[in-house]
MARZAVEX-915525 format. One record per atom (N, C-alpha, C, O): residue in one letter; x, y, z. Coordinates in steps of 0.02 Angstrom, whole numbers, plus 50000, padded with zeros to 5 digits. Layout:
AXYZ;...
//
This chain:
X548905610755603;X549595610255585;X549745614855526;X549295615155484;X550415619555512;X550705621555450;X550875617555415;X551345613755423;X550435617955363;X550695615155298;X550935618355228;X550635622955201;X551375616055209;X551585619455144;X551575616955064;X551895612355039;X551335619255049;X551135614954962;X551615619054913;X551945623854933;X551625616954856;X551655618454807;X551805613854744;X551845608154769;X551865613554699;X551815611354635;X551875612354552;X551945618454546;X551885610454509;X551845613454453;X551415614154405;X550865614154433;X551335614754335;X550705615654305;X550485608554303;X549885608654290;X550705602154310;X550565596354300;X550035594554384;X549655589754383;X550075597454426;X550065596254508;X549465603154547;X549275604754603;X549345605054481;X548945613254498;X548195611154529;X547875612854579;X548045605354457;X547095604554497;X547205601254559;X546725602654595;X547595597554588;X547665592454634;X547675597254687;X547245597154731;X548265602654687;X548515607054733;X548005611654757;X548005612554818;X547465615554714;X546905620154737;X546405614454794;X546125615854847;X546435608254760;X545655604354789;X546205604054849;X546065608854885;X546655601154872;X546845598154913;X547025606354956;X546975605255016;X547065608054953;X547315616754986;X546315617855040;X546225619055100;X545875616954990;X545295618155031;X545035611455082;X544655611255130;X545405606255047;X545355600655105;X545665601755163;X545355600455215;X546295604055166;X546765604755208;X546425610655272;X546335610255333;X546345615455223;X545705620155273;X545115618855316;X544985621755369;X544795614355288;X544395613555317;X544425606555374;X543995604155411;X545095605055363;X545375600455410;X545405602555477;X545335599055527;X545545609855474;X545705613355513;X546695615255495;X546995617155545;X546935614855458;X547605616555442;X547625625955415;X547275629955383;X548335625755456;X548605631555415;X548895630655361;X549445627955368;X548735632055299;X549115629855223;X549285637455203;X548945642555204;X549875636155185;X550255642755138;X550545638355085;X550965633855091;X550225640655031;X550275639054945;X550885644654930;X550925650754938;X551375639454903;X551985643554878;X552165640554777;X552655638754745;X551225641954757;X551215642554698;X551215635554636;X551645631554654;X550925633754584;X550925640654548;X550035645354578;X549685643454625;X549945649554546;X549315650954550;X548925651254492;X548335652654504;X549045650554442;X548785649954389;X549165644154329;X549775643954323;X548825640854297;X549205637454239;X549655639754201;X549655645754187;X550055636154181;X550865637854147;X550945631054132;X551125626954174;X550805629254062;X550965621854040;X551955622554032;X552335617954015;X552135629454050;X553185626254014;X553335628054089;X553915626554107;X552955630754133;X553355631254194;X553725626254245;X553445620854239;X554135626054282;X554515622454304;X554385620854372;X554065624654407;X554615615154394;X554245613054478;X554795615654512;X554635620354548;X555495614054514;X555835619054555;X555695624154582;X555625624654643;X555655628154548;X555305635554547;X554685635854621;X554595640754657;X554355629354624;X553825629354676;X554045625454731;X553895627554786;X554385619554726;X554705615854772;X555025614954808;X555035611854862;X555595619554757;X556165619754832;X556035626954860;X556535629154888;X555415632054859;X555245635754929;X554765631354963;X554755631455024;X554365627454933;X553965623754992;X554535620155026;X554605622755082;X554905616055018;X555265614055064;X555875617955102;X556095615855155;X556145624255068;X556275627355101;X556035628755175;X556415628555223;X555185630655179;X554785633955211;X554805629255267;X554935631355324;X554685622755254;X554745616355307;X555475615955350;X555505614755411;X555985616955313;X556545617155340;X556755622555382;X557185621655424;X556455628655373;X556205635755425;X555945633855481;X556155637155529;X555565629755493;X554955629155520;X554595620655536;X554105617755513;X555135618855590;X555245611655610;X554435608455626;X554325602455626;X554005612655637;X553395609855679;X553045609155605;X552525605755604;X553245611655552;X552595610255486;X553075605855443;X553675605655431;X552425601955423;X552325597055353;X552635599155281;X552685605255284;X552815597255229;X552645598955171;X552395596255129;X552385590255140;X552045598355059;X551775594755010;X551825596954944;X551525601654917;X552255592954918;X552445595354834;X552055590654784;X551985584654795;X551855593154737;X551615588654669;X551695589054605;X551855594454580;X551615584654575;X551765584654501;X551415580654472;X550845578954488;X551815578354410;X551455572454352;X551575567554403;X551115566354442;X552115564754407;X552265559754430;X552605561454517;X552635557154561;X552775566754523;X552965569154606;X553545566254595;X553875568554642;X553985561854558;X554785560254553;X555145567154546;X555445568354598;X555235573354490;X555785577954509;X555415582354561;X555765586754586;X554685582154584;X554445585754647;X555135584254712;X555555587854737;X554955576954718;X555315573554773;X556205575554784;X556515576354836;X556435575854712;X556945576854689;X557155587054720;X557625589654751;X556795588554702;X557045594654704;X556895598454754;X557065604454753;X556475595154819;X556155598354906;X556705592154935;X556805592454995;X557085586554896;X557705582754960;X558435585654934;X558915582554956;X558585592254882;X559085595754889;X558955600254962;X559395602454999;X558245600754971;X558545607655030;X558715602755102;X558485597255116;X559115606455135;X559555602955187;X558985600955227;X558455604055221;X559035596455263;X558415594655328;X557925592755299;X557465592655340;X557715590555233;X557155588055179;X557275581055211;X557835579655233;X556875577655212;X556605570355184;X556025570655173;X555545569955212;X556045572355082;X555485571355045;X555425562655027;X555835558455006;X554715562355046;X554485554755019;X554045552954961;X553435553454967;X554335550654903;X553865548054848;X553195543154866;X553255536954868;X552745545554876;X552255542454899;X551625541654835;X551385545854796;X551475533154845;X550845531154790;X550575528554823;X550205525454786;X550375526054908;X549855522654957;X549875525055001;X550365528755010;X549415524455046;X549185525155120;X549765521055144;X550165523955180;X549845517055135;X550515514955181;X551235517055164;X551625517555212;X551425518055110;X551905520655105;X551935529355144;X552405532755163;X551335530455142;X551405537155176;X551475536455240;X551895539955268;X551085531555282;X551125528855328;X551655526555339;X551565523455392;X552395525755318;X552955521755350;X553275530155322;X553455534255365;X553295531255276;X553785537455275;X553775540755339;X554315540655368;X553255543955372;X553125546755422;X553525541355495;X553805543355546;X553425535655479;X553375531155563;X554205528955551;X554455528355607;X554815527155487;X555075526055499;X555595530755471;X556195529855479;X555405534855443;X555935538655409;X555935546455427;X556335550955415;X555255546155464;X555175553655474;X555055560255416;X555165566155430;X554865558155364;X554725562555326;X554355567155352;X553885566255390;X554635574355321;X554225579855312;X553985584355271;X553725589855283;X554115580555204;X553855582455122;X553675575355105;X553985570255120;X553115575955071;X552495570455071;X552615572054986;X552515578154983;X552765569754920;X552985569754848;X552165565554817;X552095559754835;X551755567854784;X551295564254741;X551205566154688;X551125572154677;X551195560454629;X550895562654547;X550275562054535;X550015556554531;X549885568354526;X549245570254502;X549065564454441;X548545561154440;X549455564154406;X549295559754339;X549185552154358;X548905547554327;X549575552354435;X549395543554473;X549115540054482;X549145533954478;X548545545554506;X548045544254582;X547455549054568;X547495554754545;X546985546354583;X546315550254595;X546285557054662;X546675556054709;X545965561954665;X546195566554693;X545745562854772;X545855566454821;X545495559554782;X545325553354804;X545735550854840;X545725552054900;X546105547554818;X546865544154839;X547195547554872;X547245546554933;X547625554554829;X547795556454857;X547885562554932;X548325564854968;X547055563054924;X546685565855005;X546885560455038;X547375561255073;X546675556055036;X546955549955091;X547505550555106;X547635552555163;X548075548655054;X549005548755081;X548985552855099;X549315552155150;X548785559155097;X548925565155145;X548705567355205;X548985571355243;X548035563755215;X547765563355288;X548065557655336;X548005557155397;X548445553255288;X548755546855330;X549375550555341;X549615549755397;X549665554055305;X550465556455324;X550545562855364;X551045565155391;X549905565355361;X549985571555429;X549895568455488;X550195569955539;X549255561355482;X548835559355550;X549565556855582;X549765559355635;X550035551055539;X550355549155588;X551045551455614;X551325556355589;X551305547855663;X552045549455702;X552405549655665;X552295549455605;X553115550555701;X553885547955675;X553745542755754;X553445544855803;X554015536355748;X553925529255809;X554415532755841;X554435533055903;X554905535955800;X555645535955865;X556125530755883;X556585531755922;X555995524755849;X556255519355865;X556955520755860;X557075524655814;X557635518455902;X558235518955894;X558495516355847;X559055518555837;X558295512155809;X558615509855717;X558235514955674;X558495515455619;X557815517955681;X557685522655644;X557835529455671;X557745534255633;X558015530355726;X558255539455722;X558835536255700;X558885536855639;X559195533855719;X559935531655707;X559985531255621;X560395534855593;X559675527955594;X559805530255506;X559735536055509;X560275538955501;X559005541755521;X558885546855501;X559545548255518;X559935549555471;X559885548355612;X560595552855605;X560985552555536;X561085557055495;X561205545355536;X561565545655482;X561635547855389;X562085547555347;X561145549455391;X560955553155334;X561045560155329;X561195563455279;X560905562255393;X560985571455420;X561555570255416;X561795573255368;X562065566155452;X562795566355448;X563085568255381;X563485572655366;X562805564255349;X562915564955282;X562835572955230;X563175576055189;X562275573455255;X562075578355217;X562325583455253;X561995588155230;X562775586055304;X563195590955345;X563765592255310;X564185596155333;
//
């Protein structure tokens, strides 16, 4: 699967380890930065092209990070067709995907063990969207919204 990362200086060690996990998953990953440390740099700057990139490109994932992945989440569900999900469990990643359809996966490095968060991310690529008709039916209504 395409996947798209990015992050900020708070989300950098998380983002390299998890970039060679993702590889050897067998994933296509395109890192849209940072590439080097920058303790004043800004997550915007990395986030809303990773989710840009997702919103290009209906068949791939995304994955933003931070301290806490709150203005990650924040700033990949300005771009249109985002549902970025704040995720801190395997199940929450697990329902973002099954009922909400996410396709930006939001985690804080400062949260979670890089441990942890290999898991939420192997649980939120592994699973579906159910499809269920109360849940495309919100998702519609939210696109409505956001039109």
């Amino acid at each position: 699967m395409r996947i798209h990362i990015g992050s900020d200086h708070a989300g950098l060690e998380f983002k390299n380890e998890l970039i060679q996990h993702l590889v050897a998953g067998g994933h296509d990953v395109t890192d849209h930065g940072p590439y080097e440390f920058e303790a004043l740099d800004d997550y915007p700057d990395f986030c809303i092209p990773t989710a840009e990139a997702v919103s290009k490109d209906a068949s791939s994932l995304g994955i933003v990070l931070g301290g806490s992945g709150n203005g990650e989440q924040i700033a990949a569900n300005k771009v249109k067709g985002i549902r970025a999900a704040l995720v801190w469990s395997a199940e929450t990643a697990k329902l973002a995907r099954e009922h909400n359809n996410a396709n930006v996966i939001s985690v804080g490095q400062r949260q979670h063990t890089a441990q942890e968060v290999k898991e939420f991310i192997d649980t939120f690529i592994a699973t579906p969207f159910l499809g269920d008709e109360r849940h495309a039916r919100r998702i519609a209504k939210i696109a409505a919204y956001e039109a």
